[in-house]
N, CA, C and O atoms as CSV, one atom per row, in Angstrom:
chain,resi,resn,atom,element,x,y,z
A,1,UNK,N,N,-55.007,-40.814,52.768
A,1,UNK,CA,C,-55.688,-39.950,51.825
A,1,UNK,C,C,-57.147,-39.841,52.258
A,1,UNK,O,O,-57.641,-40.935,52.532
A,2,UNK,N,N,-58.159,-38.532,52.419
A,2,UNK,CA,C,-58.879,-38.270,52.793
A,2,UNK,C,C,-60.141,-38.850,51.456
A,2,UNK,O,O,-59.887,-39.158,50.291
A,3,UNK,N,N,-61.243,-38.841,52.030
A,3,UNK,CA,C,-62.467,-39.205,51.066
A,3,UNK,C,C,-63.554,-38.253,51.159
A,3,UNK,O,O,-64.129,-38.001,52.218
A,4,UNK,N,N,-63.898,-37.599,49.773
A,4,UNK,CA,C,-65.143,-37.070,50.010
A,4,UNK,C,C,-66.223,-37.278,49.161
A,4,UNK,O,O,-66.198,-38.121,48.264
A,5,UNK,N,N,-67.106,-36.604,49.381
A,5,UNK,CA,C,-68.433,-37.231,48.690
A,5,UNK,C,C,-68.766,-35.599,47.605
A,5,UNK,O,O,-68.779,-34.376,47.749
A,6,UNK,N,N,-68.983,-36.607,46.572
A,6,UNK,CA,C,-69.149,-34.843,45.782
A,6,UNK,C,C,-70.832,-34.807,44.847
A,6,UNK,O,O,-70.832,-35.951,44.391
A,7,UNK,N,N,-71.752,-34.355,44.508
A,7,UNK,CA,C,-72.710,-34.293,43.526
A,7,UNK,C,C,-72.417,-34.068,42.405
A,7,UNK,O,O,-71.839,-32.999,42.211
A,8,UNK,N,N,-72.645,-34.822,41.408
A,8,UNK,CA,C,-72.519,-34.184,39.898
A,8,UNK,C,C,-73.957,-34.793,38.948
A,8,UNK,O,O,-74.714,-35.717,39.248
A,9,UNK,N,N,-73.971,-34.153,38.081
A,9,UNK,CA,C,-74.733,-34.240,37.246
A,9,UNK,C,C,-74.890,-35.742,36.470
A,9,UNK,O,O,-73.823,-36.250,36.126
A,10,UNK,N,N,-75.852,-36.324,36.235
A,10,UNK,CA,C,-75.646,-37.937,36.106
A,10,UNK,C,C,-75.111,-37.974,34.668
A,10,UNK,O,O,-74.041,-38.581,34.619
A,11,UNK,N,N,-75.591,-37.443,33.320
A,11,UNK,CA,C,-74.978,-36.937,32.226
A,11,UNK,C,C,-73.070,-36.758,32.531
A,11,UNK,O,O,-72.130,-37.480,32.197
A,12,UNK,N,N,-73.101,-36.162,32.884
A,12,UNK,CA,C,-71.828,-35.788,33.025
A,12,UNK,C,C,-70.706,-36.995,33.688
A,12,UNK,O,O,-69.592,-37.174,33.195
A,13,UNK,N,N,-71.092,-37.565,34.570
A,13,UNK,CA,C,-70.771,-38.382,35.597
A,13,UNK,C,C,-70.307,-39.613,34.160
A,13,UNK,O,O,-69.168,-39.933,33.823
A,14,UNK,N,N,-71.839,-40.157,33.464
A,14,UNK,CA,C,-71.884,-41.141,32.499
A,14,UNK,C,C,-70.231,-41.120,31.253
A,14,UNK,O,O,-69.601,-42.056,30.762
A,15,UNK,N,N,-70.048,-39.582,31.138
A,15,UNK,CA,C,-68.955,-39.329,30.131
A,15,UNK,C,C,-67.635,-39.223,30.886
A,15,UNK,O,O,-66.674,-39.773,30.349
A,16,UNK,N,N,-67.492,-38.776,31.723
A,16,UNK,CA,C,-66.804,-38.774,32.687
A,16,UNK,C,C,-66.136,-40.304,32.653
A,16,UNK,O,O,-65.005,-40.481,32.202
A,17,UNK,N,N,-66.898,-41.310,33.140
A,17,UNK,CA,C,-66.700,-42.856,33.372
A,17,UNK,C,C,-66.055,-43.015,31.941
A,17,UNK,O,O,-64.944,-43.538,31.856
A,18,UNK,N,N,-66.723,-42.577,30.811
A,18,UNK,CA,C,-66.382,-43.428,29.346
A,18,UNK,C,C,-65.198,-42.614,29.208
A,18,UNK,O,O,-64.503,-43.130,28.332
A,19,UNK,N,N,-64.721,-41.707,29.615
A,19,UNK,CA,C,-63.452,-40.990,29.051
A,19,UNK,C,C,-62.388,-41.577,30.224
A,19,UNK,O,O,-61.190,-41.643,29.951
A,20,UNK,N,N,-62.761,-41.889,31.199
A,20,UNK,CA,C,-61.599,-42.557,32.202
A,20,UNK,C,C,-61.277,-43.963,31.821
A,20,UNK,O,O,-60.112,-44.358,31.864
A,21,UNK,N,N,-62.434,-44.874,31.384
A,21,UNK,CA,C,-62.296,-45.996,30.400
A,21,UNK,C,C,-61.407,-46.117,29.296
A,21,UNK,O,O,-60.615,-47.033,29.075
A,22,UNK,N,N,-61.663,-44.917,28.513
A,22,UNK,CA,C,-60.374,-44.589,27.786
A,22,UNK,C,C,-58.973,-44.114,27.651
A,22,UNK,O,O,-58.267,-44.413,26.688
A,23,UNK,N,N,-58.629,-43.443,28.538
A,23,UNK,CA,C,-57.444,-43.298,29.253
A,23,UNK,C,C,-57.184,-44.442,30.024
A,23,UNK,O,O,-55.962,-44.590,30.033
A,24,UNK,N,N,-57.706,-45.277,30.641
A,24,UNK,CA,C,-57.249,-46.335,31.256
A,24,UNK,C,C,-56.888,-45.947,32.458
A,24,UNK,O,O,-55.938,-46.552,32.956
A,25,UNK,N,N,-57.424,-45.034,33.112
A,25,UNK,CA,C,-58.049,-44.314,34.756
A,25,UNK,C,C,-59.179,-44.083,35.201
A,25,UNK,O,O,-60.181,-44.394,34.556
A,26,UNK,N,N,-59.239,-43.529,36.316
A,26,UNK,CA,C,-60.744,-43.590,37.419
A,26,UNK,C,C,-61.207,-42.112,37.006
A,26,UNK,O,O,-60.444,-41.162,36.825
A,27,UNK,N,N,-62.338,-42.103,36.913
A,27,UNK,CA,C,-63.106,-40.926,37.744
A,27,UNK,C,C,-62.116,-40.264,38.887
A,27,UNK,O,O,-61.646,-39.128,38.940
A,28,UNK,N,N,-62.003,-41.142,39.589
A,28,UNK,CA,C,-61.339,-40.247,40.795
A,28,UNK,C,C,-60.210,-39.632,40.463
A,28,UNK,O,O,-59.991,-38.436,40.651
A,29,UNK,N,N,-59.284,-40.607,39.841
A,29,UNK,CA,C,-57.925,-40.312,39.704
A,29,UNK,C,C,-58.012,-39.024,38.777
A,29,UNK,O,O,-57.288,-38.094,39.132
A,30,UNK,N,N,-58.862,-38.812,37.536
A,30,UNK,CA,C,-58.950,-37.825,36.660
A,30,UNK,C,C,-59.564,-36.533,37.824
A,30,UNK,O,O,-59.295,-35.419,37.373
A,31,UNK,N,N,-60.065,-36.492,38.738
A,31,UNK,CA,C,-60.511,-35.420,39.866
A,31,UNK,C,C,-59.353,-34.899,40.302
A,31,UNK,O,O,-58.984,-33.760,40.016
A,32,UNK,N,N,-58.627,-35.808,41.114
A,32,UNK,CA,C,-57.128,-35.882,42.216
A,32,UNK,C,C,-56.431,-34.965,40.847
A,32,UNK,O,O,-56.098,-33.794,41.024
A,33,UNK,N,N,-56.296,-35.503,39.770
A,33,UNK,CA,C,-55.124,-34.940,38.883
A,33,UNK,C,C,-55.785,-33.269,38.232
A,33,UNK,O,O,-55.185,-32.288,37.793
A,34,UNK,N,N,-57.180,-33.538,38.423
A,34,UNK,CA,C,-57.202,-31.914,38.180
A,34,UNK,C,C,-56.996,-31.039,38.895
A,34,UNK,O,O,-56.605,-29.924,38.551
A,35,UNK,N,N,-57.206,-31.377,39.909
A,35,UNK,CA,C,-57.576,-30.707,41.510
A,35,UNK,C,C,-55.721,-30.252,41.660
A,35,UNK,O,O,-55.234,-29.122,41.604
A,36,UNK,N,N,-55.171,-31.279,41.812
A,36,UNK,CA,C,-53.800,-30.963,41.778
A,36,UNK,C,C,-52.966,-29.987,40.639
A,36,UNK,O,O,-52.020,-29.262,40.946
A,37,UNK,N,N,-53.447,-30.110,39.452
A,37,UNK,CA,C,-53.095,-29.515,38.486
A,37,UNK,C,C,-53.441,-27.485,38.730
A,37,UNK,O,O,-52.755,-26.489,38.502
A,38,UNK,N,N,-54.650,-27.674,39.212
A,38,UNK,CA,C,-55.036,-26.451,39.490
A,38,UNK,C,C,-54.461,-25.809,40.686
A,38,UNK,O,O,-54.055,-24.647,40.731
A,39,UNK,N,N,-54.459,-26.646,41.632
A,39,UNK,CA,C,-53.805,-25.898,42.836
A,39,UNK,C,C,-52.270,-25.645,42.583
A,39,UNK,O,O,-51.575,-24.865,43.235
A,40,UNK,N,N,-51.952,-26.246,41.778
A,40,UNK,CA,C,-50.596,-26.064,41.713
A,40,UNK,C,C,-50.242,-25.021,40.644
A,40,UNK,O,O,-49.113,-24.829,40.193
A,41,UNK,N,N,-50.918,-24.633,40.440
A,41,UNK,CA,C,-51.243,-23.222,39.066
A,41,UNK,C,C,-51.621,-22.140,39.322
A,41,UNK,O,O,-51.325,-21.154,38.647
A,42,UNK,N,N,-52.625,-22.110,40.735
A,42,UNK,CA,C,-52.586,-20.939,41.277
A,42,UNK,C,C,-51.485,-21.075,42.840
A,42,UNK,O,O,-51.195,-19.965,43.286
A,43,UNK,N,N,-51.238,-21.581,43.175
A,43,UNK,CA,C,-49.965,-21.575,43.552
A,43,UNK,C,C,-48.655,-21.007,42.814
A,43,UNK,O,O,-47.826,-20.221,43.273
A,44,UNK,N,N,-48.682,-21.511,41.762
A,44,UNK,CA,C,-47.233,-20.714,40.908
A,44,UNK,C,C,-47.726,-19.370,40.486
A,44,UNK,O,O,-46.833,-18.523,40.467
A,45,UNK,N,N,-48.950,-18.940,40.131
A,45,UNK,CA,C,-49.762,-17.185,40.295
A,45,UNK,C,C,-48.988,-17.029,40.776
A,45,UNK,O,O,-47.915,-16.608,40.344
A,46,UNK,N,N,-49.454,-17.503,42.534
A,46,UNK,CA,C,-49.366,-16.479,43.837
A,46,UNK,C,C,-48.038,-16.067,43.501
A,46,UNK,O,O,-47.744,-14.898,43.253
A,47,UNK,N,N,-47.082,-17.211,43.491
A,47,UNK,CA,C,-45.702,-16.460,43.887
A,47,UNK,C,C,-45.400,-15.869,42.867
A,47,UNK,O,O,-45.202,-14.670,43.060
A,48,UNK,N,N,-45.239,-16.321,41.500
A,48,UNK,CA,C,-45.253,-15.145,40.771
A,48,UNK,C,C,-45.543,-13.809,41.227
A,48,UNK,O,O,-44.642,-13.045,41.572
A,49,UNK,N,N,-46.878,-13.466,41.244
A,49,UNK,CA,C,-47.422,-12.481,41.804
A,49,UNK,C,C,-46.689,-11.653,42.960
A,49,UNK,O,O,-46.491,-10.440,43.028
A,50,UNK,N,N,-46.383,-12.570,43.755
A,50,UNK,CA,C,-45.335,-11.986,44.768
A,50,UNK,C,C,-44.189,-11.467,44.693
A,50,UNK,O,O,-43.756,-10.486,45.297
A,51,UNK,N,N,-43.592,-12.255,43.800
A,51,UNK,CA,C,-42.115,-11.868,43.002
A,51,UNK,C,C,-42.603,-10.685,42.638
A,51,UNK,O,O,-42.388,-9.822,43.490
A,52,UNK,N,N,-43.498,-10.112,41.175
A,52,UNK,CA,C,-43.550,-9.112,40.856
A,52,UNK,C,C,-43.803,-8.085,41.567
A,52,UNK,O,O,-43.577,-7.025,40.984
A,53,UNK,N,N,-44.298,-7.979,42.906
A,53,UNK,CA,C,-44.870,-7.110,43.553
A,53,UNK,C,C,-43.562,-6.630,44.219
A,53,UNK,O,O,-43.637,-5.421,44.440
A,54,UNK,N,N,-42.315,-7.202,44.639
A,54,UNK,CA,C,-41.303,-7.339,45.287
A,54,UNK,C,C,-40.337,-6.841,43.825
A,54,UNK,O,O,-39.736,-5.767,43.846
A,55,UNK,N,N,-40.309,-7.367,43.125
A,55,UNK,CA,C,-39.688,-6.278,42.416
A,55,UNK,C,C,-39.920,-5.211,41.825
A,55,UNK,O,O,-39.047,-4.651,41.162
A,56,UNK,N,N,-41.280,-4.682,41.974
A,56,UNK,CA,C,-41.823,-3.096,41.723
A,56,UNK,C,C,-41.325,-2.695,42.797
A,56,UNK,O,O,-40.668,-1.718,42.438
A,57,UNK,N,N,-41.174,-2.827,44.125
A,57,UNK,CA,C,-41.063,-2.416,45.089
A,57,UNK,C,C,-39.556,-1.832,44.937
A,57,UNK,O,O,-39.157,-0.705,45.231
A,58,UNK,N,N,-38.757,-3.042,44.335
A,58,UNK,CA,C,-37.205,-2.375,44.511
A,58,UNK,C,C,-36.392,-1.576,43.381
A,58,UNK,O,O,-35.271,-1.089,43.232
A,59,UNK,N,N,-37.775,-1.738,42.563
A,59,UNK,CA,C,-37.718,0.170,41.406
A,59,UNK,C,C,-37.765,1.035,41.848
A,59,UNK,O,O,-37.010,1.964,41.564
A,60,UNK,N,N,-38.896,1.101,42.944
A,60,UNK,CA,C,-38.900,2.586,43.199
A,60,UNK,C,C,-38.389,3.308,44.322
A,60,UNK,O,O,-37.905,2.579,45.188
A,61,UNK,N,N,-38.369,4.190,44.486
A,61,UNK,CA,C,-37.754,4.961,45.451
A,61,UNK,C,C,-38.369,4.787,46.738
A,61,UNK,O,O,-37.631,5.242,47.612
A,62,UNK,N,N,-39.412,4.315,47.183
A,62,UNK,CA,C,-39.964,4.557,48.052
A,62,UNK,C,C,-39.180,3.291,49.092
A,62,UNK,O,O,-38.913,2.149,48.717
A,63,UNK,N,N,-38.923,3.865,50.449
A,63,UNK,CA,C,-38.092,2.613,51.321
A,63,UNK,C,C,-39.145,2.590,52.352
A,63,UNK,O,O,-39.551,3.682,52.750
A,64,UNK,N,N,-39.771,1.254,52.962
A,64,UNK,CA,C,-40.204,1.570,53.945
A,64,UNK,C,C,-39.461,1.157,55.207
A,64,UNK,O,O,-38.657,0.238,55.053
A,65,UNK,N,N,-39.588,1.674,56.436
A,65,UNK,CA,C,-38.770,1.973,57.139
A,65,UNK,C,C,-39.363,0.785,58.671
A,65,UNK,O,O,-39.950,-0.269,58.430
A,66,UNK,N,N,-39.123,1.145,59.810
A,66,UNK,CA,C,-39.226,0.212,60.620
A,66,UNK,C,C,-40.559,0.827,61.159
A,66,UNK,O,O,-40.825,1.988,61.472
A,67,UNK,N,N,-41.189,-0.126,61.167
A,67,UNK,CA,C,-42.298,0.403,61.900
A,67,UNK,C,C,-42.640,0.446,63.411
A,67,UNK,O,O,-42.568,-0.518,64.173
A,68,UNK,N,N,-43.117,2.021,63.813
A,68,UNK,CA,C,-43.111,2.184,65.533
A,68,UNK,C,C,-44.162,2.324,65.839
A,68,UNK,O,O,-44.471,2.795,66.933
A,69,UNK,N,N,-44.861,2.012,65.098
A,69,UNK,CA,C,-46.840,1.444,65.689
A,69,UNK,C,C,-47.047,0.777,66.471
A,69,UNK,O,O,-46.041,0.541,67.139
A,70,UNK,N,N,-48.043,0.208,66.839
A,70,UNK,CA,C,-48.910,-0.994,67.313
A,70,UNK,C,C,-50.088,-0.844,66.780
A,70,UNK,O,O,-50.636,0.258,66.804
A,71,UNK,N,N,-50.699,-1.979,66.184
A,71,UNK,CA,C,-51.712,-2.246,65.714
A,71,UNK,C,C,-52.330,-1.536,66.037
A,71,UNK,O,O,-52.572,-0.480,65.453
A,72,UNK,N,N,-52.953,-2.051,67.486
A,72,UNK,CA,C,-54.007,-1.237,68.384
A,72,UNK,C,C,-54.396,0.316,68.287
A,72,UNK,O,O,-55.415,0.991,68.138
A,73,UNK,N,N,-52.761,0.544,68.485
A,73,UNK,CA,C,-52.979,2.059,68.263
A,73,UNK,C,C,-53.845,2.307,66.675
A,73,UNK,O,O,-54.547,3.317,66.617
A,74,UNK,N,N,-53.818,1.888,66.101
A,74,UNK,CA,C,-54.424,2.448,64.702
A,74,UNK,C,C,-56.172,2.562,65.161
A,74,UNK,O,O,-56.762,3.620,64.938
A,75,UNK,N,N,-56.774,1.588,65.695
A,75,UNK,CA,C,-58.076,2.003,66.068
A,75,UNK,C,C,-58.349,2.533,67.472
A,75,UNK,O,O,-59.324,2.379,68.207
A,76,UNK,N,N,-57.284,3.158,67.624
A,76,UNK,CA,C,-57.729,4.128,68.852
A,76,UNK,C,C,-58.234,5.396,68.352
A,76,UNK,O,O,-57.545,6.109,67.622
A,77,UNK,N,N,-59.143,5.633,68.634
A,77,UNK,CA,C,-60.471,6.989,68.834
A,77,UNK,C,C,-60.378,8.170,69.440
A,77,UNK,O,O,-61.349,8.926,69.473
């Protein structure tokens, strides 16, 4: 597990400590569990998000087809 160093406000830091005291956890551990909580929330967005976009797609009529591009070609001049 990686370590980093973070700044916070010393106020904050002080309540922080007394509310992990009370739960009967760290500072850190209350960080790790938000940090995780959040990433894992916009993670379930994204795919959500993805899902829905994927099923607008297979409402409508529009098919897209195989594409005979190359990138490149698009910024050719």
């Amino acid at each position: 597990m990686a370590n980093i160093t973070m700044s916070i406000d010393d106020a904050l830091l002080i309540k922080a400590r007394k509310l992990a005291l009370e739960k009967h956890t760290s500072v850190n551990a209350m960080v790790r569990d938000h940090l995780r909580a959040d990433v894992n929330a916009n993670s379930a967005n994204g795919e959500r998000a993805v899902e829905a976009f994927r099923a607008a797609l297979r409402r409508t009529r529009i098919r897209v087809g195989k594409i005979a591009w190359k990138r490149e070609a698009l910024y050719d001049r």
